[in-house]
N, C-alpha and C positions, 0 to 999 in steps of 0.2 A: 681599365682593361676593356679590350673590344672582341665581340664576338663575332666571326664570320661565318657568315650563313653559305656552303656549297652544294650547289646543287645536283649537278652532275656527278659529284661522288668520286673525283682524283684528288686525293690529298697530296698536297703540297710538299716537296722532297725539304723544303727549309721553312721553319718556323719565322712568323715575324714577331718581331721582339712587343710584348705583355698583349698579345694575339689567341685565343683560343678557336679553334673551328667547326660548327655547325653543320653535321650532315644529315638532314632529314629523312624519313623513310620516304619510300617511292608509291606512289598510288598502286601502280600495277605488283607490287610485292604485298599489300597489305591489304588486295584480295584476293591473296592467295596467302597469307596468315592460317586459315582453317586447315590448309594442306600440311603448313609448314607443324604446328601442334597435333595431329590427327592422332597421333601415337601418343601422345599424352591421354587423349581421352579414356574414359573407365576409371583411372586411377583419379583423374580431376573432371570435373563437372564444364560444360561451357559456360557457366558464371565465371568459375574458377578461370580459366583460359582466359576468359576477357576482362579479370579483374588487372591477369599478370602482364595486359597487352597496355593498361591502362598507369601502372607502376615504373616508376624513374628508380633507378637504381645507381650511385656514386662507388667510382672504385679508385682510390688513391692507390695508384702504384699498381701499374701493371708487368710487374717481372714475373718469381717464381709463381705466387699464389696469383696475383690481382689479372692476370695474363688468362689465365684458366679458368676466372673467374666472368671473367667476361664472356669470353665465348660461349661459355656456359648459359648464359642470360639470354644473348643475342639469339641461340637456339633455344632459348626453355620460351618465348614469345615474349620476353619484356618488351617492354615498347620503348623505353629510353634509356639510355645508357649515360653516365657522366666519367670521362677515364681521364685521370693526369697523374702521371709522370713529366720530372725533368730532366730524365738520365737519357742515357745514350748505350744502344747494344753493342757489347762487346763477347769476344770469341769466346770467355768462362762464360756468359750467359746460355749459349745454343745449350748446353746440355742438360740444362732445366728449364727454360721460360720460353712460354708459349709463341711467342713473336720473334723471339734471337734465332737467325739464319746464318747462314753464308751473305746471304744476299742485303743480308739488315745491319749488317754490322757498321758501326758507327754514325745509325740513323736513330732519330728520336722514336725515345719506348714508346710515347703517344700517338703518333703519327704512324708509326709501322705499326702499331694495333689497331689502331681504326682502318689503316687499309689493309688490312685480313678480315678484321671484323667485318669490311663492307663486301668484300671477296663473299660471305658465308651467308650473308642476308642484308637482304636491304629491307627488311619490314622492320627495322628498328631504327628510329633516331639517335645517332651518337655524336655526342659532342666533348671532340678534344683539348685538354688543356697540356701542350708541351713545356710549360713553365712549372709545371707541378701544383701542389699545392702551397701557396702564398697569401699573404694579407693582401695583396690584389686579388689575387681569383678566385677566396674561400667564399664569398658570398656568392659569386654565380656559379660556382662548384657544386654546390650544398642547395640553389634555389629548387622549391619544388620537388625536392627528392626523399622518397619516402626510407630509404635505409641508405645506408652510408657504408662501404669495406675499408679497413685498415689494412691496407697492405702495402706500407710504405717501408721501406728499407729502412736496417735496423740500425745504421745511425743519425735517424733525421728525424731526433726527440725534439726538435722548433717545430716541425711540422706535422708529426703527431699531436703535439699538444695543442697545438694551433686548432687542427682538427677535431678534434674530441671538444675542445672549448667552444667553439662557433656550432659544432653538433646540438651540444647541451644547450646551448642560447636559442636556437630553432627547433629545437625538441625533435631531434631526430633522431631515432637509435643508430648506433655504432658496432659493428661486428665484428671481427676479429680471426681469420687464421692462421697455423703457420706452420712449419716444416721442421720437426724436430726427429733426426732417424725416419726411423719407416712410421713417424708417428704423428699428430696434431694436435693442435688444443683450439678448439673453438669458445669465444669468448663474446658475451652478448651484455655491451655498453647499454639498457636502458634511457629514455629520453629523460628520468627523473630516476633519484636513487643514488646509490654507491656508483660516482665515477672515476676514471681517471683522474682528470686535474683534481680529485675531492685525496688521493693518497699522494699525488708527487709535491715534496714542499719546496717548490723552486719557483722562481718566475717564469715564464717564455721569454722573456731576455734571457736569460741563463739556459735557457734548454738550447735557444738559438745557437750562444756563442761556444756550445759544445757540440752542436751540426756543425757549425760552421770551421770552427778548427779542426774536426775531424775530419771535414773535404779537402781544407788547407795543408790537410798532415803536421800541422803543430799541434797534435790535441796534447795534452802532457796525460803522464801514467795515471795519474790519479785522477783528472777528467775522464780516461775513457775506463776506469774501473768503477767512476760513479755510471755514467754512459749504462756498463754493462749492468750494476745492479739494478738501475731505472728498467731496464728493459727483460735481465733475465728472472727479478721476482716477481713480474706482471705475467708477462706473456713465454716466458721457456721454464715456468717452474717445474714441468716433468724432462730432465735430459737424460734420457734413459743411458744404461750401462749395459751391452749387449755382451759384453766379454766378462772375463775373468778380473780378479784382484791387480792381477799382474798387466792384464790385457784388456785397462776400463778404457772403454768407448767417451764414457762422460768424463773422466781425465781429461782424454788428447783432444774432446772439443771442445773443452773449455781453456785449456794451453794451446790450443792455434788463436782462438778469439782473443785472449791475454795478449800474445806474441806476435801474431799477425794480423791483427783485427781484422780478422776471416772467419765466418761464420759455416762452416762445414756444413753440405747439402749431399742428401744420398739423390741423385738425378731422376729417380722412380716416382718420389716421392711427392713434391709437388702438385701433381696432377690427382692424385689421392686425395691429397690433403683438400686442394683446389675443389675435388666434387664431393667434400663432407661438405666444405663452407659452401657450395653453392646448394647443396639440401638443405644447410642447415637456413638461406637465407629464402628460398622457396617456402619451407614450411612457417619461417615468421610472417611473409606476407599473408599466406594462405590457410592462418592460425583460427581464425575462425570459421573456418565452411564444416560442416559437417562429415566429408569424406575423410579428414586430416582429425576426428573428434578424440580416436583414439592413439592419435600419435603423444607422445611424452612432450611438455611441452621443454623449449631450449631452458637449460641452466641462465640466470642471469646472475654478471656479476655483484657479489666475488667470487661465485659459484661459476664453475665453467665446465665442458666437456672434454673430454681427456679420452683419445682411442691410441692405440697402437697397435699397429699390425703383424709385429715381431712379435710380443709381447700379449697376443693375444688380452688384451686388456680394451675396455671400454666402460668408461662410467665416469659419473660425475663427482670431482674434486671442490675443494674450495681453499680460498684464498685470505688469509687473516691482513683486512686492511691496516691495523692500528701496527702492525708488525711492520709492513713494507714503508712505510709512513716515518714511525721512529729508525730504521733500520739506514735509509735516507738522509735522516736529518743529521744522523751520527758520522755518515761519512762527508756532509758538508761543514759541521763541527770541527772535526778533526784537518779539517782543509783550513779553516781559519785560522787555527793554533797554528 
């Protein structure tokens, strides 16, 4: 895979093919860094400031959450960014994700984020990968990068797992959030510990050939009901019920996901969610300065943070590994027979 280094800062309306692109910050932007953090100061110290100018931050998938999340960074003074997506924006994206326009529609997620991104500052290095994440670009994805976001669309368990596994092998933490109702769970992968690939009992072959059918449209029933346990007992285990008996909220979104492998999104909500996970991944960088002594530190899994905003609820849940694990293996059992 090749990386191209641009300097002038026009990103490319068409991707070339196993191509990522290199946009460096601009001298004259990165002395003006101090202007651009000024309002941070008080709450962070200028160590702190220049610890976050010094931090690479990876965001797999910039749609609902990973869109929001970036921007986030670009303005909180990270100093590098790493964003891949392989999708393309279409008209259901504008009403939740940060880079879906009028004007972007049927442009690559990666490329139309990085030129908004470069629109909003140039004292940050961004470097885009429009192939997504892949066994070509996980290692220059992942190089050098002190935390890692999972924000990768919720049928591409090849590329999560891929993810998480090359994470664990460089010991980089992995973090987690996501869009459930007016609510979120934020989830913090540690470099060593209870991971991912330590509860799914499946190979990456087989995670793959379950993305993969599922973009195909041949997944079969029982592929994307495994599909959906892989993913709704990790990361959706709160799917809240806002209504009545008669009128459950968590019924109809789990009978559209069943029936239309649609994953129902309140359009508010993202951007929410998007600046818990970008607190929540400011405060791991910035876990040990003094100013941050009294913050609570994040849940690590299988412990995770759980807020809702309907629901007035906020506090930390946890997650029974040996459950999700057998719970898994029972439904690839039952697929053999």
């Amino acid at each position: 895979m090749h990386v191209q280094t641009i300097t002038h800062g026009i990103v490319p309306s068409v991707a070339k093919a196993d191509t990522a692109y290199h946009f460096p910050a601009t001298a004259d932007a990165l002395q003006q860094r101090d202007e651009l953090t000024d309002r941070t100061r008080g709450w962070f110290s200028s160590e702190m400031i220049t610890k976050l100018a010094r931090m690479r931050v990876a965001i797999a998938g910039v749609g609902g959450i990973g869109g929001h999340v970036a921007d986030s960074m670009v303005r909180a003074g990270i100093g590098h960014i790493h964003i891949a997506d392989s999708g393309t924006f279409d008209y259901s994206n504008v009403h939740r994700q940060h880079g879906a326009s009028y004007k972007t529609i049927g442009e690559s997620k990666a490329l139309a984020t990085a030129s908004l991104l470069l629109r909003t500052v140039h004292s940050t290095s961004i470097t885009a990968y429009p192939m997504g994440v892949t066994e070509k670009s996980i290692d220059s994805f992942l190089e050098g990068v002190d935390i890692v976001v999972d924000a990768v669309e919720f049928h591409a368990l090849g590329a999560r797992c891929l993810l998480h596994a090359f994470a664990r092998e460089k010991h980089i933490p992995v973090i987690n959030g996501n869009s459930v109702g007016f609510g979120t769970n934020i989830l913090l992968f540690p470099p060593s510990g209870c991971g991912l690939c330590d509860i799914y009992p499946f190979s990456l072959d087989h995670a793959y050939d379950i993305e993969n059918a599922c973009l195909a449209g041949t997944c079969t029933e029982h592929d994307y009901e495994f599909l959906c346990c892989a993913i709704n007992s990790v990361f959706l285990a709160d799917i809240p019920n806002y209504g009545t008996e008669s009128c459950n909220t968590r019924t109809a979104f789990l009978e559209r996901l069943r029936t239309e492998h649609t994953a129902s999104i309140i359009s508010t909500n993202p951007k929410m969610a998007g600046g818990i996970l970008s607190n929540a991944i400011l405060m791991y960088l910035l876990r040990e300065h003094n100013h941050l002594a009294s913050v609570h530190p994040l849940p690590v899994f299988p412990e995770y943070y759980h807020h809702d905003s309907a629901l007035r609820i906020s506090c930390t849940k946890s997650l029974t590994p040996s459950t999700i694990y057998n719970e898994l293996l029972a439904h690839m059992h039952r697929h053999i027979r």
